[in-house]
FIKOLZA-1660 file (N, C-alpha, C; in steps of 0.1 Angstrom, whole numbers, plus 5000, padded with zeros to 4 digits):
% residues 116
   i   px   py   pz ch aa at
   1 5626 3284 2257  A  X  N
   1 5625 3270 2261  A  X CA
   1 5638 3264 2266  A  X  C
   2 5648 3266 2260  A  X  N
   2 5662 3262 2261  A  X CA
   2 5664 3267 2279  A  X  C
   3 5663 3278 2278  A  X  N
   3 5667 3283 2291  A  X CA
   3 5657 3276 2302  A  X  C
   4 5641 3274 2300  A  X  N
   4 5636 3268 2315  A  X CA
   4 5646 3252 2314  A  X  C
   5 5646 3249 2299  A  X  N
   5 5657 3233 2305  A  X CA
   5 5671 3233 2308  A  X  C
   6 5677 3246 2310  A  X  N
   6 5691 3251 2320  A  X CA
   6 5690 3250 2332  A  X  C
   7 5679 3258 2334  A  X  N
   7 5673 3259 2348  A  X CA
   7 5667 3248 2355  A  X  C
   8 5662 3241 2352  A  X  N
   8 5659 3229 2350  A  X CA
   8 5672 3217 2356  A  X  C
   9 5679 3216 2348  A  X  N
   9 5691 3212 2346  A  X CA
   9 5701 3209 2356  A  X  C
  10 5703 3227 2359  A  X  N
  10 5712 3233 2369  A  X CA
  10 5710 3230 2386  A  X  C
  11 5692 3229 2382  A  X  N
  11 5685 3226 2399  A  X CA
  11 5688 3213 2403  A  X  C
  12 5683 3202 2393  A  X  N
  12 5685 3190 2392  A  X CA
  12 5700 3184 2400  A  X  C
  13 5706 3192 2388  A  X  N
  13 5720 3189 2390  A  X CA
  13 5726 3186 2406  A  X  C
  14 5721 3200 2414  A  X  N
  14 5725 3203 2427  A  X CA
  14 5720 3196 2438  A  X  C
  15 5706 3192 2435  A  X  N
  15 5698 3182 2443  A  X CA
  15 5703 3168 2443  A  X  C
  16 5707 3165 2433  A  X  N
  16 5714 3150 2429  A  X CA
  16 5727 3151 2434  A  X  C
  17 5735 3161 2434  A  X  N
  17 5752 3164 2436  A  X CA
  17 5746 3161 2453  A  X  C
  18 5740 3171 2461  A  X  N
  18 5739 3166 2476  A  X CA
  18 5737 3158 2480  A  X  C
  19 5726 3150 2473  A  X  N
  19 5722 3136 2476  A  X CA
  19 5730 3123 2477  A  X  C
  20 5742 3126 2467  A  X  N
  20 5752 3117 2461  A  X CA
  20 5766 3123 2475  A  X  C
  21 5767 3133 2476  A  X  N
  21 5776 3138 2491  A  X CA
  21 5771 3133 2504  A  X  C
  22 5759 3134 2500  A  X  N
  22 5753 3128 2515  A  X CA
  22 5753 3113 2522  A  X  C
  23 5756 3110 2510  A  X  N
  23 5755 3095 2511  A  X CA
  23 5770 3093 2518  A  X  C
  24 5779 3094 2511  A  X  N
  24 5798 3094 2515  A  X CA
  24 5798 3103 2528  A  X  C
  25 5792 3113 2533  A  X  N
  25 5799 3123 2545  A  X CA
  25 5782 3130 2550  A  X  C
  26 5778 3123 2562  A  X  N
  26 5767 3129 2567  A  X CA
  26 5774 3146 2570  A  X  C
  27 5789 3147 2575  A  X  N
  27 5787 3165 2576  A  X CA
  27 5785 3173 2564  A  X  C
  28 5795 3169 2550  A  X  N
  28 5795 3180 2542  A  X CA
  28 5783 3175 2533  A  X  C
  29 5775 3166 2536  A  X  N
  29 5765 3169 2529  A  X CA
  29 5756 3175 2532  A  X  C
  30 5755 3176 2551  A  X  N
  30 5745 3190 2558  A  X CA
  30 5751 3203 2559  A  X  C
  31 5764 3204 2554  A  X  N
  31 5767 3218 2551  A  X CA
  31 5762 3223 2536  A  X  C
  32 5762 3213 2530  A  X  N
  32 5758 3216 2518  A  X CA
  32 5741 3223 2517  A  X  C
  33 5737 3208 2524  A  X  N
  33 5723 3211 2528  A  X CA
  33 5715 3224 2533  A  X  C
  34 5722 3226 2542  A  X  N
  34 5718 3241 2550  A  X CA
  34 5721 3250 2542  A  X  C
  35 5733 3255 2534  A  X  N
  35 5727 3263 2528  A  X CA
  35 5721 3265 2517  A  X  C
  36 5713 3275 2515  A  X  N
  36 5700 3283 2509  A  X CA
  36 5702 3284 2493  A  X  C
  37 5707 3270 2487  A  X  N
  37 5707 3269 2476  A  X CA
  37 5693 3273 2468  A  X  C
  38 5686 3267 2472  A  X  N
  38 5669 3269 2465  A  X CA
  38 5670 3285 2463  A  X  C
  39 5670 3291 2475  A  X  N
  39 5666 3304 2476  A  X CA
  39 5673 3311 2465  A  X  C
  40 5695 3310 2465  A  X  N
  40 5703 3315 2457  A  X CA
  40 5696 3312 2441  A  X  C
  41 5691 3303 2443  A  X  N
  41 5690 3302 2428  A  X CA
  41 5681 3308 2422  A  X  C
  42 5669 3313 2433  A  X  N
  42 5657 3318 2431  A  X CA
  42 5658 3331 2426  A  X  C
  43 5669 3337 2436  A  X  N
  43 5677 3352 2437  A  X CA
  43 5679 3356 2421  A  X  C
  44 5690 3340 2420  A  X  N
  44 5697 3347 2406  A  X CA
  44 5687 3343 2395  A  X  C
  45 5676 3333 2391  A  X  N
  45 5670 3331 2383  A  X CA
  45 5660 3348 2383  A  X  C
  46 5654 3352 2391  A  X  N
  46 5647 3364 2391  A  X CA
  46 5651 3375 2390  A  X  C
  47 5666 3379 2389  A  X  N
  47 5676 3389 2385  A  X CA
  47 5678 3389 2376  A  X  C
  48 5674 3378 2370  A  X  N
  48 5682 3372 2354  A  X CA
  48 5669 3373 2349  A  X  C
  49 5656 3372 2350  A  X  N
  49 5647 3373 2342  A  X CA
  49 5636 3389 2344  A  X  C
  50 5639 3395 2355  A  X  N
  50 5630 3409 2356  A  X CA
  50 5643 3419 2358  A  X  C
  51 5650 3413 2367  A  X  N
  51 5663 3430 2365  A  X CA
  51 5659 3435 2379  A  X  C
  52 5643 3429 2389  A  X  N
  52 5637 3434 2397  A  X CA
  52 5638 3434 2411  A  X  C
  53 5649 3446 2419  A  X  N
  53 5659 3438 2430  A  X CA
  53 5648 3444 2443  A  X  C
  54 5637 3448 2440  A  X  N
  54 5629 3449 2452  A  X CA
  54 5622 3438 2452  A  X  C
  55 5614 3431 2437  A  X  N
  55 5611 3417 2443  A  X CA
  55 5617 3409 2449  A  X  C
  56 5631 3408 2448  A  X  N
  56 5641 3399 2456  A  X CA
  56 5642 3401 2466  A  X  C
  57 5641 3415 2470  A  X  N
  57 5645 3417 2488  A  X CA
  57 5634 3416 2491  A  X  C
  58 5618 3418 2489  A  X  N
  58 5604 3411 2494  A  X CA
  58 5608 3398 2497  A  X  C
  59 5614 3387 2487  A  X  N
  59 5614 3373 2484  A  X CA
  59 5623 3367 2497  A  X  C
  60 5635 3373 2494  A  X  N
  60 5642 3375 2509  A  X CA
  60 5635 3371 2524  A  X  C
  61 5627 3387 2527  A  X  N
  61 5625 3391 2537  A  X CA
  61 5614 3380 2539  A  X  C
  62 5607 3371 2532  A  X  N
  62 5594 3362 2530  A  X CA
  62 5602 3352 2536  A  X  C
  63 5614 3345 2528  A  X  N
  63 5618 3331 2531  A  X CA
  63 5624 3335 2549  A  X  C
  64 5629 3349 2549  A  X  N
  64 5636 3346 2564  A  X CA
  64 5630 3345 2576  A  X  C
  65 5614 3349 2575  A  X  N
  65 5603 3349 2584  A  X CA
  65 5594 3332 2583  A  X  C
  66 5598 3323 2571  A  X  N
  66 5588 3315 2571  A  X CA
  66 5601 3303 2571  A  X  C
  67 5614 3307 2575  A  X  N
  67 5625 3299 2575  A  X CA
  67 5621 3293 2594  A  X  C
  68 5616 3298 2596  A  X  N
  68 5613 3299 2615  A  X CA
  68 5610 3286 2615  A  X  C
  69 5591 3292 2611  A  X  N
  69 5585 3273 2609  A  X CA
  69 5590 3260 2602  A  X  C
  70 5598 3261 2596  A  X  N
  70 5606 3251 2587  A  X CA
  70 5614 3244 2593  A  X  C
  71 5626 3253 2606  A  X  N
  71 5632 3250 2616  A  X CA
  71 5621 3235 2620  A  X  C
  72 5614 3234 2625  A  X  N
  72 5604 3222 2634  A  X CA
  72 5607 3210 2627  A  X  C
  73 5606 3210 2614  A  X  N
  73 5608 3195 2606  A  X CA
  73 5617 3192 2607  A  X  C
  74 5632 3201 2613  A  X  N
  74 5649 3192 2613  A  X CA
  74 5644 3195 2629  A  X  C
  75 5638 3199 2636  A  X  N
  75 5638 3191 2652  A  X CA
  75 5628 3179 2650  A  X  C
  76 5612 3182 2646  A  X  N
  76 5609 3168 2648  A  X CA
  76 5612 3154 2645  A  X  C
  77 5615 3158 2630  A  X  N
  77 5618 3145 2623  A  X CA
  77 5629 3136 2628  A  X  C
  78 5640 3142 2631  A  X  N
  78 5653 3131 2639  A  X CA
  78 5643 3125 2653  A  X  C
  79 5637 3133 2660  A  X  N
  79 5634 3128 2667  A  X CA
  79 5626 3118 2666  A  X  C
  80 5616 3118 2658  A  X  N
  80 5606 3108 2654  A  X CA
  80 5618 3092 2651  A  X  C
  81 5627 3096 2644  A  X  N
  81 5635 3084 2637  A  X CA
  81 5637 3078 2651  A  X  C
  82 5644 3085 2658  A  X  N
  82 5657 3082 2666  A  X CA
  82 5646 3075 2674  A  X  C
  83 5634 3076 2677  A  X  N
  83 5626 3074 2688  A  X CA
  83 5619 3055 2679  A  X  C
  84 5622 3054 2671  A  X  N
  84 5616 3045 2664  A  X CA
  84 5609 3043 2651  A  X  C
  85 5599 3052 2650  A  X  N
  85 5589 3053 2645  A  X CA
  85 5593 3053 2629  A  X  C
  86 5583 3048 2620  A  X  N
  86 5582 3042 2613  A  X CA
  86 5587 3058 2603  A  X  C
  87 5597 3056 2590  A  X  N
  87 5601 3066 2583  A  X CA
  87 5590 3076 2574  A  X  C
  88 5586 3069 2567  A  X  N
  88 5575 3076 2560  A  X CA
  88 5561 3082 2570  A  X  C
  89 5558 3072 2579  A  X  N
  89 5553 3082 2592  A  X CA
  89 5561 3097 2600  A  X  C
  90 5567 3091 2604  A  X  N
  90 5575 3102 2606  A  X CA
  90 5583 3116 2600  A  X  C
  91 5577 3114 2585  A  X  N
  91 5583 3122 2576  A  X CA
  91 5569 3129 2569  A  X  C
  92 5559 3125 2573  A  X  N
  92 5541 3128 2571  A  X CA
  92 5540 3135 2584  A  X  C
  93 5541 3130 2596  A  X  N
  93 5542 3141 2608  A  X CA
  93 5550 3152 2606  A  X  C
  94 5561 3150 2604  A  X  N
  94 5569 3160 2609  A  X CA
  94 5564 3176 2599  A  X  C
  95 5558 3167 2584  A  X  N
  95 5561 3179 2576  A  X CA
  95 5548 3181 2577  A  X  C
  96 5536 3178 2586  A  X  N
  96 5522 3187 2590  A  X CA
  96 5524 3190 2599  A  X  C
  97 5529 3188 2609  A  X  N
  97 5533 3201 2616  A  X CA
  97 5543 3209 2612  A  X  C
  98 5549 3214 2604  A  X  N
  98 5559 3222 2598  A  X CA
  98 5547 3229 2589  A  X  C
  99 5538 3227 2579  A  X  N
  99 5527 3228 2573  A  X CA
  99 5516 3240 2581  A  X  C
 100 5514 3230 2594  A  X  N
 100 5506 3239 2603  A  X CA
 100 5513 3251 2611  A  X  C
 101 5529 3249 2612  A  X  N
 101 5536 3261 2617  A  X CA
 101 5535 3272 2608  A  X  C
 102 5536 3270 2594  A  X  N
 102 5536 3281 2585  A  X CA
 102 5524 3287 2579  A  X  C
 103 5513 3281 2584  A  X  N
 103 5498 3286 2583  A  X CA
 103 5503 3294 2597  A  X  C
 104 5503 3297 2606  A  X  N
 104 5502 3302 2621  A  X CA
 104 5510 3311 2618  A  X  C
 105 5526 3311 2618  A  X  N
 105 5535 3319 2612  A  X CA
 105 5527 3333 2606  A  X  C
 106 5524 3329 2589  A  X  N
 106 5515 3336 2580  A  X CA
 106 5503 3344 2587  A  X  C
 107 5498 3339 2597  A  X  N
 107 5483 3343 2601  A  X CA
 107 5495 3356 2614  A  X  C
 108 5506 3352 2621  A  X  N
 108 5510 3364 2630  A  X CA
 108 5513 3369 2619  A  X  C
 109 5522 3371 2608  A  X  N
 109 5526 3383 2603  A  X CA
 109 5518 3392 2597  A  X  C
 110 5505 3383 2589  A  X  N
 110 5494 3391 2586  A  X CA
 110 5484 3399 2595  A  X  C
 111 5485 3397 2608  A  X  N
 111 5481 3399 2621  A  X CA
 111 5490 3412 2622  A  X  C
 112 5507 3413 2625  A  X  N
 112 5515 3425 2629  A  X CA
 112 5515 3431 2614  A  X  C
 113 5509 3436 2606  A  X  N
 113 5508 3439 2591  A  X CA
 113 5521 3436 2581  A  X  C
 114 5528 3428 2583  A  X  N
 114 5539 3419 2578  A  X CA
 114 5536 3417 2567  A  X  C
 115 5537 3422 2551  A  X  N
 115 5534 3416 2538  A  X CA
 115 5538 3408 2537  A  X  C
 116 5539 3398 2527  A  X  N
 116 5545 3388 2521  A  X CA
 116 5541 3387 2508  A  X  C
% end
């Protein structure tokens, strides 16, 4: 138990640390942003609990194919702002079509026999 509240903890921690950067420095809080924190942690939380470095490189090879459709929600969304539109609309659009990219995504890779 101790350990899911590290983990826990540690995630927290980092979500709150960028949010709190982001606020003082729109750049180093998107550098921060961009990278693949969630994933690194995912990496080392799953190394640390199975030892299992082929599910990692599956886990990998999953996030780098469905990182594509994800791309659409940092083009739509600025746009939506910049264009006016209302925030929480614009943040409900952006992330169903980001939603519906990664159904489509899923359905080509399962199409060219792409596991996941």
């Amino acid at each position: 138990m101790v350990y899911y509240i590290i983990k826990v903890l540690i995630s927290a921690i980092l979500i709150v640390a960028i949010s709190e950067i982001s606020k003082r420095s729109s750049l180093v809080g998107s550098i921060f942003a961009s990278i693949p924190l969630l994933s690194l942690m995912a990496f080392v939380w799953m190394y640390i609990d199975t030892k299992d470095v082929h599910k990692i490189a599956d886990l990998s090879s999953g996030i780098f194919w469905l990182v594509i459709p994800s791309l659409s929600f940092f083009i739509l969304f600025p746009v939506l702002l910049r264009k006016g539109m209302n925030f929480y609309l614009s943040l409900v659009l952006s992330t169903l079509v980001m939603v519906l990219l990664y159904f489509g995504m899923i359905y080509l890779l399962k199409k060219c026999g792409v596991n996941l």
